[in-house]
C-alpha positions as CSV (number, residue, x, y, z in Angstrom):
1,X,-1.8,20.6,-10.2
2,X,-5.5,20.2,-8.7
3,X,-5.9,18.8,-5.1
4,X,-5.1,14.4,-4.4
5,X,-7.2,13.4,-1.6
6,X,-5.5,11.2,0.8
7,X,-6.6,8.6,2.3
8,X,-5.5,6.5,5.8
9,X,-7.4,3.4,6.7
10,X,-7.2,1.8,10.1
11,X,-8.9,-0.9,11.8
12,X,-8.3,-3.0,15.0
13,X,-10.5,-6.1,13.7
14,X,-7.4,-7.6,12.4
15,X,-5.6,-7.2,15.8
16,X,-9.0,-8.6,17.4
17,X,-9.0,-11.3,15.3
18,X,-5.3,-12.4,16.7
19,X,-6.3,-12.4,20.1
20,X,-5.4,-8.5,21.0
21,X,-8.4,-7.1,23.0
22,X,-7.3,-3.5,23.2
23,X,-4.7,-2.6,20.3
24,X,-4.4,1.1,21.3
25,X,-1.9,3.1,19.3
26,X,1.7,2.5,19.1
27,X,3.0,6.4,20.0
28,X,5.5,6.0,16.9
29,X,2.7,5.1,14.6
30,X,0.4,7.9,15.8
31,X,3.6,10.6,15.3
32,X,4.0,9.1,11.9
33,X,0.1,9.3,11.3
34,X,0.0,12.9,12.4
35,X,2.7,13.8,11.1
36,X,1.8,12.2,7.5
37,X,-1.4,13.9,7.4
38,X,0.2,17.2,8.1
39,X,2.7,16.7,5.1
40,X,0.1,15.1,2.9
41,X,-2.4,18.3,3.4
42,X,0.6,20.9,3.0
43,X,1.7,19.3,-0.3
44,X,-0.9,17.5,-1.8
45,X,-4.9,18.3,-0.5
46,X,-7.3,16.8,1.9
47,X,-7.2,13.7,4.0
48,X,-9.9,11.8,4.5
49,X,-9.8,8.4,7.2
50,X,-11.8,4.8,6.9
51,X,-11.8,3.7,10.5
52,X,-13.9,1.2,12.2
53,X,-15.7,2.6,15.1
54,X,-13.2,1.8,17.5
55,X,-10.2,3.5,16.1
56,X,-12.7,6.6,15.2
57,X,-13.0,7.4,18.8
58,X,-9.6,6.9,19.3
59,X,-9.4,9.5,17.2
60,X,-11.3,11.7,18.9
61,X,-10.4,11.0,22.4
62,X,-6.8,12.1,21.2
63,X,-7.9,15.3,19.5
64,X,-6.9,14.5,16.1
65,X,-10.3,14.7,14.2
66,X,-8.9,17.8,12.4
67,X,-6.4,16.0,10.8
68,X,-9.2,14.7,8.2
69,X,-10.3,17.8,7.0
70,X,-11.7,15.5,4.3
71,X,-13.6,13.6,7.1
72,X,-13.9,10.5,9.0
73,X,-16.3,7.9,7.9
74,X,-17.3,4.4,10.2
75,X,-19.9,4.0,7.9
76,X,-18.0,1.6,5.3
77,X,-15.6,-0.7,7.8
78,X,-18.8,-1.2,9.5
79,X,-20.4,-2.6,6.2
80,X,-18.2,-5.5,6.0
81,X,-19.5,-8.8,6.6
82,X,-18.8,-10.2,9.8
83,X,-18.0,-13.5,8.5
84,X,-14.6,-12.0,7.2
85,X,-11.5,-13.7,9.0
86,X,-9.2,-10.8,9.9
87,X,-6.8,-13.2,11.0
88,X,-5.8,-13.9,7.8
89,X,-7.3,-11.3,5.4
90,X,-6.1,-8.1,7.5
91,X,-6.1,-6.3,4.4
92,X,-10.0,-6.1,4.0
93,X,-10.7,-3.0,5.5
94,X,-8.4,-1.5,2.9
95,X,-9.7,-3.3,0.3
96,X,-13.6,-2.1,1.4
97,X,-12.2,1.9,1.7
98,X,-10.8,1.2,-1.7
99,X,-13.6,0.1,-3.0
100,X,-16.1,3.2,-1.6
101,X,-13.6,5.9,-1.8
102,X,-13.7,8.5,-4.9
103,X,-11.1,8.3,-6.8
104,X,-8.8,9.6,-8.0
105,X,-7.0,9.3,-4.2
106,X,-3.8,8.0,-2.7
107,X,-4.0,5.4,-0.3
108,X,-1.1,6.3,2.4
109,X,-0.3,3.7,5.2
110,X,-0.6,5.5,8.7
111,X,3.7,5.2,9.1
112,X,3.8,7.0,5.9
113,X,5.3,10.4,5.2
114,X,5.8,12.0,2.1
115,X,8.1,14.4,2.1
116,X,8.3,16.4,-1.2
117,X,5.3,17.3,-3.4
118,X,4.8,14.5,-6.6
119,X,4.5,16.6,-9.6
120,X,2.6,14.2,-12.2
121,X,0.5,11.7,-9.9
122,X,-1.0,10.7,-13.3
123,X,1.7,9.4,-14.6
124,X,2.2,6.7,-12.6
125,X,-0.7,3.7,-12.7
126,X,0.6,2.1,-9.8
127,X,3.6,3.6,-7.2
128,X,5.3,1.3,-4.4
129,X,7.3,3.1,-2.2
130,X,8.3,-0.2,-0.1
131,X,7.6,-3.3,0.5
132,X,5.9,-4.0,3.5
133,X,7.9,-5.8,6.3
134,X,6.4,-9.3,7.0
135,X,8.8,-10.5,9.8
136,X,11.4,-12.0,7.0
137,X,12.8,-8.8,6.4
138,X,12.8,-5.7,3.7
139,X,14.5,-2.8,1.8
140,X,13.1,0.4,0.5
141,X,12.3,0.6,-2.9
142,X,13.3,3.6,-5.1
143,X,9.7,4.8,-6.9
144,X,8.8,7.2,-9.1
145,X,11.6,7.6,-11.9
């Protein structure tokens, strides 16, 4: 099976947007991340990250550039109108990667791991692996057959 490109996309505009000035890292999220990217690249092919500038020198103020051996790019969360309200529309900066990145690729959340290799990527159009937790609460989802 050829190579998936994975794909993480992080900004702190939403967490701007509600007031946070700097969001830093939660060190759980940043093991997950790591460790996700790690998995992802053993298993599946390169990693690529959609950050805003901010999170991009996180990035490499912690040393974790080499994770994206499929790059970093600033240039398309940086494209998006300022006019946006992150407040409420947190998901932009996904939906802008999304929209610029080549597909076919897998979008992983940064608290994402996959753990065993997907043999037939194609066979599925879309895969939900949980639903995300919006404060009311939330189960995991079987995917995948």
């Amino acid at each position: 099976m050829p190579d998936l490109n994975g794909l993480h996309v992080y900004s702190f505009l939403p967490a701007h947007a509600r007031g946070v000035a700097s969001p830093g890292i939660d060190p759980a999220v940043g093991c997950t991340l790591v460790l996700g990217a790690l998995q992802w690249r053993r298993l599946h092919g390169p990693m690529r990250l959609y950050a805003d500038r901010e999170f991009a020198t996180l990035i490499h103020e912690l040393r974790l550039e080499w994770l994206y051996d499929g790059g970093i790019d600033t240039e398309v969360l940086a494209s998006m109108p300022d006019t946006i309200r992150y407040d409420t529309f947190w998901m932009a900066p996904k939906i802008f990667a999304y929209g610029a990145a080549r597909l076919p690729a897998a979008f992983l959340d940064v608290d994402l791991v996959v753990w065993r290799q997907i043999p037939d990527w194609q066979a599925y159009g879309l895969t939900v692996l949980h639903p995300e937790f919006n404060g009311r609460g939330g189960a995991t989802v079987k995917c995948c057959g």
